[in-house]
C-alpha positions, 0 to 999 in steps of 0.5 A: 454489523454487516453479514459476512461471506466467510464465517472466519473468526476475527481476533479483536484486542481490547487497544482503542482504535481511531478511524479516519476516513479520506477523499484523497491518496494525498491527504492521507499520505499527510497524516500519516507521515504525521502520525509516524513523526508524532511517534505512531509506528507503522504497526499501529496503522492500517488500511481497508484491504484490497478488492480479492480481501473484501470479496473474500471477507465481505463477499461480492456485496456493495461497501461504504467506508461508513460501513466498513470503519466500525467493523472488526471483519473488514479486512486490513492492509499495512500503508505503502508510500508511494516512495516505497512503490516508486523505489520497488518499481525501478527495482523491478525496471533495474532487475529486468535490466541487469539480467538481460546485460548479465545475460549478454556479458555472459555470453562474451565472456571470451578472451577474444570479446574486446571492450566495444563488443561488450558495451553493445552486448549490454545495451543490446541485452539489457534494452529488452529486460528495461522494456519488459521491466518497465511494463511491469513496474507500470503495472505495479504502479497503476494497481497501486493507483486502482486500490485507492480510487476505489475506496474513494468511489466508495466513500473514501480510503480508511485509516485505524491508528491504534492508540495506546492510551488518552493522550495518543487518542487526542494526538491522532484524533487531531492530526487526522483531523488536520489532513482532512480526514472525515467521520474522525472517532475512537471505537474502544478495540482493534484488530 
């Protein structure tokens, strides 16, 4: 084991692990797509946290994925596909439009405001809010990219599946293997 920043307990259950490690974001998504349709659910997986989770859990030091798959301090993250951050990102480009439109229909809500007026009023204060929506949803987009070339810079993106019992080891040792995953094993806990 490693040496750690923080002295933090970490709890670990006595439920095997398979530990995967992967050179691409699409490999990965593969396998877990598989592993979820093979009847693993989606607490049963996790990533390598995020940079501000290693830091704090790890400190500033230099990591490998290598390094990093057998040990219970390495901070976890749940999977997000990239269909969920797709959809949050028109969530928040679609937010930030609504409200600028719901701004400016608010403003002409008078008996005397015809229906030309509204339109405009919608287009005009939703443009805006879209423009600024946009932004953001890019950001949230490009941070999600950012947190996967990282891991690949340094060694590649991790993935535990828990496994319950031998068959489920078999099963996910094999799908992981089938999507390219390297340094494929079992350690004997979880976190």
């Amino acid at each position: 084991m490693t040496d750690h920043a923080s002295e933090e307990k970490t709890i670990v259950i006595e439920i095997p692990e398979a530990v995967g490690v992967f050179d691409n974001q699409a490999d990965l998504q593969a396998a877990i797509y598989d592993l979820r349709t093979s009847g693993f659910r989606r607490d049963d997986l996790s990533l390598l946290g995020g940079a501000e989770a290693l830091e704090e859990k790890l400190g500033s030091s230099y990591w490998r994925a290598k390094d990093l798959e057998d040990d219970p301090h390495a901070p976890r993250a749940n999977f997000v596909s990239e269909e969920a951050i797709g959809e949050f990102e028109g969530a928040v480009a679609g937010g930030f439009f609504f409200l600028g439109s719901a701004i400016a229909m608010t403003a002409m809500l008078t008996p005397a405001s015809t229906l030309a007026a509204s339109i405009a009023a919608v287009a005009v204060g939703g443009t805006p809010g879209a423009i600024l929506g946009a932004l953001f949803a890019r950001r949230i987009g490009h941070h999600h990219k950012d947190y996967y070339q990282r891991q690949i810079e340094n060694g590649g993106i991790l993935l535990w599946v828990r496994t319950s019992d031998e068959a489920k080891q078999t099963l996910a040792k094999e799908i992981l293997k089938g999507h390219s995953g390297k340094d494929v094993h079992v350690h004997d806990w979880s976190k």
